[in-house]
KOLMILUM-655798 format. One line per field, with one value per residue (C-alpha): residue number from 0; x, y, z. Coordinates in steps of 0.2 Angstrom, whole numbers, plus 5000, padded with zeros to 4 digits. Layout:
<nodes>
n = NUM:...
px = X:...
py = Y:...
pz = Z:...
</nodes>
This chain:
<nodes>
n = 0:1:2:3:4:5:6:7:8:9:10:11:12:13:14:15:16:17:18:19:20:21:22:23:24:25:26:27:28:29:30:31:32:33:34:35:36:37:38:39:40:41:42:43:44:45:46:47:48:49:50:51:52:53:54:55:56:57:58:59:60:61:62:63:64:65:66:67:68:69:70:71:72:73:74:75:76:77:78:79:80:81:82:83:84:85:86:87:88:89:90:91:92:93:94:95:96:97:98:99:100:101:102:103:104:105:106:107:108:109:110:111:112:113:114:115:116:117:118:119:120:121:122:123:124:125:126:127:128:129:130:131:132:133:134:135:136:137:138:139:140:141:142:143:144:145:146:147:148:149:150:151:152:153:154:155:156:157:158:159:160:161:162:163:164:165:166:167:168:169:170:171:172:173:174:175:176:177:178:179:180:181:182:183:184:185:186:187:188:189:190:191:192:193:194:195:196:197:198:199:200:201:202:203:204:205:206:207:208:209:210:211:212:213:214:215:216:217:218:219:220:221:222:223:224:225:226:227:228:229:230:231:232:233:234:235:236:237:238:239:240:241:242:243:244:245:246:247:248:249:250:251:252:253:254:255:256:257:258:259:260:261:262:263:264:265:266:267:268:269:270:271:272:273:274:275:276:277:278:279:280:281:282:283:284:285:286:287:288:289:290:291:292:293:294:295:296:297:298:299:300:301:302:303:304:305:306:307:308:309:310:311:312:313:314:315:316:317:318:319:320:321:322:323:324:325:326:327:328:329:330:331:332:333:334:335:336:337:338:339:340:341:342:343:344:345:346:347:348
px = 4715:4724:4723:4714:4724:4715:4718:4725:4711:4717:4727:4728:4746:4751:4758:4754:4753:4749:4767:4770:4772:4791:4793:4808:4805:4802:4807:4801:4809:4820:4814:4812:4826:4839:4832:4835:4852:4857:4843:4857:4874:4887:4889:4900:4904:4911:4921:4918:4903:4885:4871:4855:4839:4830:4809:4801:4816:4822:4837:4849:4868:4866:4850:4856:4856:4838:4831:4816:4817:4801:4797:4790:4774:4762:4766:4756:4745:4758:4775:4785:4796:4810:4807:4807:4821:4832:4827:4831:4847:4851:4844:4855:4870:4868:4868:4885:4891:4887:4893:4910:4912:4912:4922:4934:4932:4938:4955:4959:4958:4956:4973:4987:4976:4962:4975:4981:4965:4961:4978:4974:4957:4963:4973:4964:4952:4967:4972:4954:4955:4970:4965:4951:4960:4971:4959:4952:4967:4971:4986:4999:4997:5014:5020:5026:5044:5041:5052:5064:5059:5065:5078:5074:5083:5093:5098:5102:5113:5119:5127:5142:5143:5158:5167:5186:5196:5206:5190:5190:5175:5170:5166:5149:5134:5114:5104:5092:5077:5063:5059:5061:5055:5063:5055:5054:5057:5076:5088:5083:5097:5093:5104:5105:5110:5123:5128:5142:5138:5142:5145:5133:5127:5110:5107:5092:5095:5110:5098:5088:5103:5107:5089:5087:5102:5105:5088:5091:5093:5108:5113:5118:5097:5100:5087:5077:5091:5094:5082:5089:5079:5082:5079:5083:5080:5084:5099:5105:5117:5128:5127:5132:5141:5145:5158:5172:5189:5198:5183:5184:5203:5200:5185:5196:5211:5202:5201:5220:5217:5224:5212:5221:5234:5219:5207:5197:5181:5183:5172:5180:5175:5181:5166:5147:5151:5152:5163:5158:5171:5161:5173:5172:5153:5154:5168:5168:5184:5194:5191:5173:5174:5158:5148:5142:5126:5136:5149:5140:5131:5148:5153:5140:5141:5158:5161:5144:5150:5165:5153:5145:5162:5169:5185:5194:5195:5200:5197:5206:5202:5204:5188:5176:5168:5179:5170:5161:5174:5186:5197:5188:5191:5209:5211:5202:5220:5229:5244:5239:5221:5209:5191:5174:5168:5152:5144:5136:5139:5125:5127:5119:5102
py = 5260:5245:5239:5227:5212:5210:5195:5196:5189:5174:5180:5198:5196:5199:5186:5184:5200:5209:5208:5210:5191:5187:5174:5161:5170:5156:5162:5178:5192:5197:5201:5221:5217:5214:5228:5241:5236:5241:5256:5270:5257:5266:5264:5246:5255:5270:5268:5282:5289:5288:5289:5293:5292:5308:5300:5303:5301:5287:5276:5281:5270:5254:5254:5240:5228:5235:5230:5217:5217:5219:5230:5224:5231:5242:5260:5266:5281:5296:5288:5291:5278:5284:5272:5256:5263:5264:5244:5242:5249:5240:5222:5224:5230:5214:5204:5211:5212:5191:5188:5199:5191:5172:5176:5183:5169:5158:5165:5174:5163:5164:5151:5140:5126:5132:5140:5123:5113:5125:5123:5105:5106:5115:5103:5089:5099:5099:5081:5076:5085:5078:5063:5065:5072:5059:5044:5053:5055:5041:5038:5022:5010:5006:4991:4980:4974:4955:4945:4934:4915:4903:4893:4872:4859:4857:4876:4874:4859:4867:4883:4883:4892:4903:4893:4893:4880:4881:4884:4876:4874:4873:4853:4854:4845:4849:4836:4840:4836:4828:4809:4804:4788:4773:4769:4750:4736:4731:4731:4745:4756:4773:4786:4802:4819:4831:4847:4857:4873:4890:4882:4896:4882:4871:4861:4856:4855:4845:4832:4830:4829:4813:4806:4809:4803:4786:4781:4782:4769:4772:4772:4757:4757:4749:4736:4738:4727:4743:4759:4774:4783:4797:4798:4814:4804:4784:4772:4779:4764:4779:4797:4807:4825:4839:4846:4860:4856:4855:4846:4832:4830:4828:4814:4809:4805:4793:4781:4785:4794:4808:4822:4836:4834:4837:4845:4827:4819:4800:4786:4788:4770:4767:4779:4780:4796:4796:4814:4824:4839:4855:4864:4853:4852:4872:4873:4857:4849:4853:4838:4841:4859:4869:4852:4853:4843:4827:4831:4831:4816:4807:4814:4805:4789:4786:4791:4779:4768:4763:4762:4748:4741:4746:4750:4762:4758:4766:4764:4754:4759:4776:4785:4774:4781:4783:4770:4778:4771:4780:4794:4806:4823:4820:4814:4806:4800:4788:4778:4788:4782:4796:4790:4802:4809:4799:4800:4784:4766:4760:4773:4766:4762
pz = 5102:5097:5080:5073:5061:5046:5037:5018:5006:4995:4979:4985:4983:5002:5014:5033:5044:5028:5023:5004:4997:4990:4978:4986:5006:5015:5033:5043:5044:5057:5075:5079:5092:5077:5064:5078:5084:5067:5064:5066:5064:5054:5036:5035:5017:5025:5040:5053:5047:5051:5042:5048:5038:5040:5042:5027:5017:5005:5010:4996:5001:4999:4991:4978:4990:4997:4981:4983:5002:5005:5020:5037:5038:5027:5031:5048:5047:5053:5049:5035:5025:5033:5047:5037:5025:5040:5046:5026:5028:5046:5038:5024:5035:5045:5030:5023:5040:5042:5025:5027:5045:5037:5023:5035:5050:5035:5030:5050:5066:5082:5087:5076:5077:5066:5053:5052:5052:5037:5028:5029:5023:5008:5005:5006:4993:4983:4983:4980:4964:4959:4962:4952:4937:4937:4937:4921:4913:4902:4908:4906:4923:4929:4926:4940:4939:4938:4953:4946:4940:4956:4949:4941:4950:4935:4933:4952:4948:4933:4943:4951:4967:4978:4992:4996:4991:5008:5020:5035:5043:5061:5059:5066:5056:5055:5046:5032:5040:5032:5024:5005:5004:4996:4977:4971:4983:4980:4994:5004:5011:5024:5024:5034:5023:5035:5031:5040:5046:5038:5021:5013:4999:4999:5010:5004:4986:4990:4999:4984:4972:4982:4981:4962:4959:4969:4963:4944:4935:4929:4947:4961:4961:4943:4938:4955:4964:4977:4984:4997:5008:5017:5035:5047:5062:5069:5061:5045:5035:5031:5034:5017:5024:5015:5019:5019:5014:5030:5039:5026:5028:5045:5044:5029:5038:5052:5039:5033:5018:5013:5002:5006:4989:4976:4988:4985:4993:5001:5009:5027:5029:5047:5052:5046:5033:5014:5013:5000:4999:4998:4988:4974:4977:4973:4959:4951:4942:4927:4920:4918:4914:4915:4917:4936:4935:4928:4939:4956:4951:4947:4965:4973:4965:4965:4984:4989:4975:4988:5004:4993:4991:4975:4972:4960:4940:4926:4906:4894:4878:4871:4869:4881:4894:4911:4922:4937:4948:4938:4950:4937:4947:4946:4930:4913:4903:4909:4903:4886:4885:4884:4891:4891:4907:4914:4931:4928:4935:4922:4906:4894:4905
</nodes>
């Protein structure tokens, strides 16, 4: 006769299906399938050998880990305890069985790619940690090696630069491309900057060398009677080239001068170009020593000096300054008077 299913009373201390309650359970057991797959599995603790709970017996191996499993059901009327001490003993196999299966599905696998999927995991793990550790380390932040300062115009203008005194270059000219516009509203002269190719020097801090220094006031703009303007494109009055030293002898020599015996500069009047000899541009002149910025200001004026119409001059008294006109890269004595360098038409401005 089939049994009846008598309901636990509130607080008896029983869960549903009259199963003991157990404090933290919160799923069922499992199903009668399961417990008797493993209700005679060998021993996992000792390989080879089976143990079989005798009905009626207690479970004895593996009991510690029995302990507060509550049983299935409330014993039936003619079985012994034998029968739930072997589901004991199989839901407990299970569990060490799953546990020793996960551990070990962890550390062996199935192909290479798991292993290294693991590895990678680890060390991920790993990095995370150091990481960690050493964002609370007090540790120093490293400092950041600061770029070097960009030169000022007149540290620019103060340096003196590598070029060959003999270079000869391949005589073609770029233009320095852009517009400075003429200042005051004297006489208005446009010129063109070219630069040779291949020079390795500036061609753009040479351009602004020549604007700074034509509209100073100590310059030919003196008093506002002239402004220059810089043009890349259109009529230029004049076009000022830098150049190598052989190119300038060449453009030189069109107008029947000769630079080639002091490696000078020259207004090659009989063309459009001022030359300016891009060796001295770069070196500078004994005469003026380690003062390239007064140099290549004397060197512009005094070769657009002559494109105005000037001609050469020289001091004549001891200790003056060497007018602007003055063959300064050659020489500051002459006929035994000693003048100052100056690379001013209007010094005292």
């Amino acid at each position: 006769m089939p049994r009846q299913r008598q309901e636990p009373l509130p607080g008896d201390g029983t869960g549903p299906g009259g199963r003991p309650a157990h404090p933290g359970a919160s799923a069922p057991g499992p199903r009668q399938a399961y417990v008797d797959a493993f209700d005679e599995a060998d021993d996992v603790f000792t390989p080879g050998q089976t143990h079989r709970a005798a009905r009626g017996a207690e479970v004895r191996e593996g009991a510690s880990m029995a302990e507060g499993v509550p049983s299935d059901d409330a014993p039936e009327a003619g079985k012994a305890k034998g029968g739930k001490g072997r589901t004991f003993t199989g839901i407990a196999a299970a569990a060490v069985t799953t546990v020793l299966a996960v551990v070990v599905a962890g550390q062996v696998t199935d192909g290479p790619d798991s292993g290294v999927q693991s590895q990678a995991a680890g060390s991920d793990d790993r990095q995370a940690r150091d990481s960690a550790s050493s964002r609370s380390e007090d540790r120093p932040t490293p400092q950041e090696t600061p770029s070097a300062t960009p030169l000022t115009y007149a540290e620019q203008m103060a340096k003196k630069y590598p070029l060959a005194a003999d270079l000869k270059g391949n005589g073609k000219f770029e233009a320095v491309m852009g517009l400075d516009q003429a200042p005051g509203t004297g006489q208005k002269f446009r010129y063109r900057v070219d630069v040779e190719e291949g020079l390795g020097l500036d061609a753009e801090l040479f351009a602004k060398a020549v604007q700074k220094t034509l509209n100073d006031d100590r310059s030919w703009s003196h008093n506002g009677g002239r402004t220059f303007e810089r043009i890349s494109s259109g009529k230029p009055d004049f076009v000022i080239t830098l150049a190598s030293p052989g190119t300038t002898a060449e453009w030189c020599a069109k107008s029947s001068l000769d630079t080639t015996v002091d490696n000078v500069s020259c207004d090659s009047a009989a063309t459009d170009r001022v030359m300016i000899n891009a060796y001295r541009w770069a070196q500078g002149a004994k005469t003026y020593g380690d003062k390239m910025h007064a140099y290549r200001q004397m060197l512009i004026n005094h070769e657009v000096g002559h494109r105005l119409g000037n001609n050469h001059e020289t001091c004549d008294k001891d200790g003056e300054l060497a007018p602007v006109m003055q063959q300064q890269t050659k020489f500051l004595e002459y006929n035994g008077i000693r003048c100052k360098a100056n690379p001013w038409p209007f010094p005292g401005s």
